[in-house]
N, C-alpha and C positions, 0 to 999 in steps of 0.2 A: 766713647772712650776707646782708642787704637787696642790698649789692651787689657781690657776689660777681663776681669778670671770670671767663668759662667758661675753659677748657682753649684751647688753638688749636689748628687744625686746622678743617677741613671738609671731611675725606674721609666716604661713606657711613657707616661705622663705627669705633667705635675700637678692634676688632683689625683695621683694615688700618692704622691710625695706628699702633697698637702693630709690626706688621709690619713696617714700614719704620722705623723708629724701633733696635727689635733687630737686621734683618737686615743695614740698609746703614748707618744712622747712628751711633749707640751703638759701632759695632767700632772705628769710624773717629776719634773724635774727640779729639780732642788731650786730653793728661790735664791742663793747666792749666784748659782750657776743661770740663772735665767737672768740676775741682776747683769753680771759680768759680761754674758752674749751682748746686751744692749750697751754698754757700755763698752765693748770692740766695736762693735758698728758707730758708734757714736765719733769714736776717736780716728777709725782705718776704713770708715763707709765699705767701699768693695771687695777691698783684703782684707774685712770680716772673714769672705768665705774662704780663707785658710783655714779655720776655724771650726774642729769637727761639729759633723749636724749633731739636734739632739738625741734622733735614734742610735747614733751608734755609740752616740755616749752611752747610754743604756746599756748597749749590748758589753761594751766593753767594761763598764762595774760590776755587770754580772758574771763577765768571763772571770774576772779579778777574784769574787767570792764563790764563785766553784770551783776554782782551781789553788783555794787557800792561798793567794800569793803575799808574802810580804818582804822583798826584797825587791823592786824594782826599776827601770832602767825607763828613763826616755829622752829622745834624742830629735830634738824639735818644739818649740816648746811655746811660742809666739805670743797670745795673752793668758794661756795656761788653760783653756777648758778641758782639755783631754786631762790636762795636770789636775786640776783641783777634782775632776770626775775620780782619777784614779785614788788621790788623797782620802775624800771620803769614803771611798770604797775598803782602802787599807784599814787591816784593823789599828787598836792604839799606839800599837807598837812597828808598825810597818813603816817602812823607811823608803823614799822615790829619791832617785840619783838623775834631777833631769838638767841636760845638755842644750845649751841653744848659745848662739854670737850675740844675741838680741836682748842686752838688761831691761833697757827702756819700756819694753813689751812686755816681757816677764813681769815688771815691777807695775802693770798695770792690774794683772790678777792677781796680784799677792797681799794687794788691798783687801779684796774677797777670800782670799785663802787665808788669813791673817780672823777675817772675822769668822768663819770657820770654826776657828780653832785647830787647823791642821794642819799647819805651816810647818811644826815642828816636824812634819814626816819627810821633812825636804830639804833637798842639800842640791841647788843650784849651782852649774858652774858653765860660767860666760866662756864658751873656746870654740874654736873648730870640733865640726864631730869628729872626724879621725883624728886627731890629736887627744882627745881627752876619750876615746875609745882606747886606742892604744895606750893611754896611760893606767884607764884600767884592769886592761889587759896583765899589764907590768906588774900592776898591783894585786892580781888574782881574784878578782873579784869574781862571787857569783850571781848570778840574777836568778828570780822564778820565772819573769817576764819582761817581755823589751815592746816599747813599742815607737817605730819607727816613724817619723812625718817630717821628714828635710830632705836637702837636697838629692831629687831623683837621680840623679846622673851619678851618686854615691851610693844608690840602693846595694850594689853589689860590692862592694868596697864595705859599707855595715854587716851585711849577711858576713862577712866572712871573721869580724871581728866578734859579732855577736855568739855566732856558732864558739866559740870561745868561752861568753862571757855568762850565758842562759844555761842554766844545769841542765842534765840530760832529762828528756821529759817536760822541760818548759816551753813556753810559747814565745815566740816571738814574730809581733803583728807589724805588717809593714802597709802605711793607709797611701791611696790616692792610685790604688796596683789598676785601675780601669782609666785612669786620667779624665775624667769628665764624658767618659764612652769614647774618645778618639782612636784608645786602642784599637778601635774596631773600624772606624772608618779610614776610607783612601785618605792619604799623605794631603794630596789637594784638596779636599774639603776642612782639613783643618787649617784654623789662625796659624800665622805662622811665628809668632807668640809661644805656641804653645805645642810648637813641634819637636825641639831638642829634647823634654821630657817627655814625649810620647816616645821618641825614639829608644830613650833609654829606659822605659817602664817594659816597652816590647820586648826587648833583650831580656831587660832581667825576669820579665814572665817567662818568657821561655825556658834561663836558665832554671830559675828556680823550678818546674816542672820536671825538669830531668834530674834535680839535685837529690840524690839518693841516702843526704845524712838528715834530711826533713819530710815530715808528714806535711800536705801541702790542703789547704782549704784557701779557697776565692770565694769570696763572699761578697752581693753586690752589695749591701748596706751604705750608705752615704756615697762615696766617690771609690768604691771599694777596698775591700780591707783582706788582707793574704795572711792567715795566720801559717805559721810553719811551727811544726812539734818537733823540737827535736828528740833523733830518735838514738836507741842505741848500738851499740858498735856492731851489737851480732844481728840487728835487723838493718845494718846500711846495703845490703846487696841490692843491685838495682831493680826496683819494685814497681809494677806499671801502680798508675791511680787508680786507676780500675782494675780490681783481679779479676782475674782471665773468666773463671767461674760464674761470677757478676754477674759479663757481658754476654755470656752466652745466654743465659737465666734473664737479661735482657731481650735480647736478637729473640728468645724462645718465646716471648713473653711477645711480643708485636707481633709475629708469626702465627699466633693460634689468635690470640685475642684482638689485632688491628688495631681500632683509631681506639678502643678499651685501655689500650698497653700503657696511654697517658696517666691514668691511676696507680702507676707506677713513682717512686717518689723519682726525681731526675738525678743524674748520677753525681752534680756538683753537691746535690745535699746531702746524696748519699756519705758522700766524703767527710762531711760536715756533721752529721752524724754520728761516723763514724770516730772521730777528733775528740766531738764531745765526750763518749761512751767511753774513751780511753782517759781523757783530760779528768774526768771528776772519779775516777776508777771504780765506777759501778762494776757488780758484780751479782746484782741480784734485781731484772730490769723485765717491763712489762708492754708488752705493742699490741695495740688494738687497732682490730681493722687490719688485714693482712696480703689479700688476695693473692699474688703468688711468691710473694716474700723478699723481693727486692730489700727494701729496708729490715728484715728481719733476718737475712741471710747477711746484710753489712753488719748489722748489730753481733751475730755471733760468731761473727768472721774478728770483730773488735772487742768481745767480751778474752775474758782468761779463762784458761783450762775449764778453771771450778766455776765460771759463770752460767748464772742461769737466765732464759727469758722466756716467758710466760707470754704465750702469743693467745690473741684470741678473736676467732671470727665465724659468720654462720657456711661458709662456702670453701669444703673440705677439698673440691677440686681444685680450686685455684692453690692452694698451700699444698697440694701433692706435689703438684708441677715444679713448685719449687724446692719442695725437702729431696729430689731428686738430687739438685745442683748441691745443696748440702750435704747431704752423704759422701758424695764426690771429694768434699774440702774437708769430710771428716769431723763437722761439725754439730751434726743433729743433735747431738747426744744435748746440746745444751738448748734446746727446742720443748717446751712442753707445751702443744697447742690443744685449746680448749674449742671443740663447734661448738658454738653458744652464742645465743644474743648476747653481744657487750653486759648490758647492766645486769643482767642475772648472772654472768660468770663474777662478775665485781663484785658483788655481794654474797658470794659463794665466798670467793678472796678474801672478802670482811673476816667471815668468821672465822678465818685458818690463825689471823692476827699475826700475817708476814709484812715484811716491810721491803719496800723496794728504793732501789738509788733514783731510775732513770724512769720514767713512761714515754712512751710515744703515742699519739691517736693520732687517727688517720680514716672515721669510722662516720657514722651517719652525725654529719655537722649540725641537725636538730638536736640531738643528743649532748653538744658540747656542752655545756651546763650543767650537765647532770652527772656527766663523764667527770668534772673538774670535782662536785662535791665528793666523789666516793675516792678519787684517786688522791685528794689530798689527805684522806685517812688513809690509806696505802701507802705511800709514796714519804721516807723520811725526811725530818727537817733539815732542809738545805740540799733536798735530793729536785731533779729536773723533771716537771711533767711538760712536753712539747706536742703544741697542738700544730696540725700541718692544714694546709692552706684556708692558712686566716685572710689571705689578699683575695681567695677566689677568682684567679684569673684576673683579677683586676677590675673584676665586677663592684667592688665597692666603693671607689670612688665615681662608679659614672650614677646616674640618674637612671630610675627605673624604666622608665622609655625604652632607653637604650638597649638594655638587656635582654636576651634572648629569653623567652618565657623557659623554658627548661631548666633558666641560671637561676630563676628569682626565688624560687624556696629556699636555695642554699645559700642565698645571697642572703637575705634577709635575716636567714638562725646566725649566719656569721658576725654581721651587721652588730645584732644583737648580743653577742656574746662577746666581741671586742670593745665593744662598750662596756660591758659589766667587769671582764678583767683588768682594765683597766684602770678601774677602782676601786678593784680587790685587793684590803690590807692585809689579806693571809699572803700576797705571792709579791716578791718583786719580778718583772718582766721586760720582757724586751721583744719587740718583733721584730725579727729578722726578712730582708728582703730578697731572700731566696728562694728557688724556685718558685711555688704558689704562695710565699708566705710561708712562717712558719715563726710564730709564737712560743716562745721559752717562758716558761714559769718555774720561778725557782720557790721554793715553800719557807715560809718564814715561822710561821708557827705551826 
């Protein structure tokens, strides 16, 4: 087929896509919305895969109910899976205002939205997107969240309607920002198919990286996904992604410790991270596992004045090196680091009977398990415990053979623990395919 649209995704390979896909996606997914996937493929066979995957459906109902959204915007809308994921996500009263030219298509999930019962959260209207953006524009409307999947070559023509129409502090997610990885390769190795929408995903990454009235996360999940927070008037001065302090506390961090310095979380998540810690407005957040604080220095770089995080690890040098950089940004003060083996600090924790928003681990992956029962007694309902590299380098989709003996212990506790969260009815979850991995769990009970 001359233009055949690839698969999405752009993980290394497709048994770690296949991986995450069976382990945490696939178990989870609601059976209307798994009915409805087969019945896009059934009806559009290859432009199915317009069609978000299942993992980021995940990711995106969960962004939905951490960030209490119930006004919503989307703008693209094809046989609804993104639509009916967010529907159920809404609570009873929450309202989706989705935009697409295409009824035929729409009317194909609305059959499954319809049995649902969620239909009524929706208000459908057949137009051009800039036309029915600017009308809502006219009409003042506000949104908690927008999420964007139509025409690329108008990504920036939306951003600018949207900044408009998403209250200050909402999200708004714009998918497909990787193009099937083309973004990354020479002009001449891609279809030529599918190079007017590279060209204009290029630009508008760009722009939007320099855009100083949004907080910018790239996330590789599916075909990748840009959330942008909008931000407020007295934080628009032009802000690198990376603060300056960070990156040194990086550079410092390679320089003393070398090919160690990887144990560091990488700076896309750090940002990501950082988005979340602001999105669900923790204020009172817990990181285990610390070494020299990369991720605990973006945490209290994103907490507020009065926020607190509760760090905890056995290796008081590596966390000098970094509360160094912190003092600098004037941050420490929100630093209470505990030397302690992980589960005996947590069971100390028990008995104080504090409650936290946010966790981070990042600690001995044997431990995850054990780590998950104590911090879900920690950790409030509907608050985020994030486990970090659940993919292990990508050790988990290959075969043991494969595997460098030094991976396989951790590959294994991983193995084992994605499997068990999985079908944990305390948590809803989502792995995300960033950096190494990195597992959200949101607490349900």
């Amino acid at each position: 087929m001359a233009n055949e649209i690839p698969s999405k995704g752009i993980l290394k390979s497709e048994a770690l896509k296949k991986y995450i896909l069976e382990t945490s996606a696939y178990p989870r997914e609601h059976e209307l919305l798994k009915e409805l996937r087969k019945a896009t493929v059934q009806k559009y066979g290859n432009l199915s895969e317009m069609e978000v995957p299942v993992d980021e459906g995940h990711f995106l109902s969960m962004l939905l109910k951490i960030m209490n959204a119930k006004n919503t915007l989307e703008l693209g809308v094809f046989t609804g899976y993104s639509l009916l994921t967010t529907a159920l996500a809404l609570p009873e009263d929450g309202r989706i205002t989705a935009i697409d030219i295409d009824q035929e298509a729409y009317e194909v999930g609305l059959e499954f939205i319809k049995k649902a019962g969620v239909d009524h959260k929706i208000t459908f209207i057949q137009s051009d997107g800039i036309k029915a953006l600017d009308q809502l524009v006219n009409d003042k409307r506000e949104f908690d969240f927008a999420f964007a999947d139509a025409d690329k070559s108008n990504y920036v023509h939306f951003h600018e309607r949207l900044l408009k129409l998403v209250k200050v502090g909402g999200i708004i997610a714009f998918d497909n920002t990787l193009w099937f990885g083309f973004v990354a390769e020479d002009e001449e190795g891609v279809p030529e198919h599918m190079r007017e929408y590279r060209e204009a995903l290029i630009e508008f990454n760009k722009n939007l990286a320099l855009d100083s009235r949004v907080e910018v996360s790239q996330i590789s999940i599916g075909d990748g996904v840009t959330l942008c927070r909008r931000l407020y008037i007295f934080e628009t001065s032009a802000y690198p992604r990376e603060p300056q302090l960070l990156k040194e506390l990086r550079e410092a961090t390679v320089e003393r410790y070398g090919n160690l310095s990887e144990m560091v979380v990488p700076i896309d998540e750090g940002i990501f991270i950082s988005m979340l810690v602001k999105m669900i407005n923790a204020k009172n957040t817990i990181e285990i596992g610390v070494f020299t604080g990369y991720s605990l220095f973006t945490t209290a770089l994103a907490l507020p004045e009065d926020g607190r995080v509760t760090a905890i690890d056995m290796d008081h040098a590596g966390y000098n090196m970094g509360l160094e950089y912190m003092k600098k940004a004037g941050v420490d003060h929100k630093v209470n680091f505990i030397k302690s083996d992980a589960l005996e600090a947590l069971d100390q924790l028990l008995k104080g009977k504090q409650e936290y928003d946010f966790a981070f681990v990042d600690a001995d992956k044997r431990s995850y398990g054990k780590f998950l029962e104590i911090l879900l007694k920690l950790v409030k309902v509907g608050g985020i415990i994030a486990f970090d590299n659940t993919l292990w380098f990508g050790t988990v989709a290959e075969e043991e053979e494969e595997v460098p003996n030094h991976m396989r212990l951790y590959r294994e506790a991983i193995l084992k623990f994605n499997k068990l969260i999985a079908s944990d009815p305390r948590v809803d979850m989502s792995q995300v395919s960033i950096g190494d991995g990195i597992t959200l769990c949101r607490r349900l009970v």
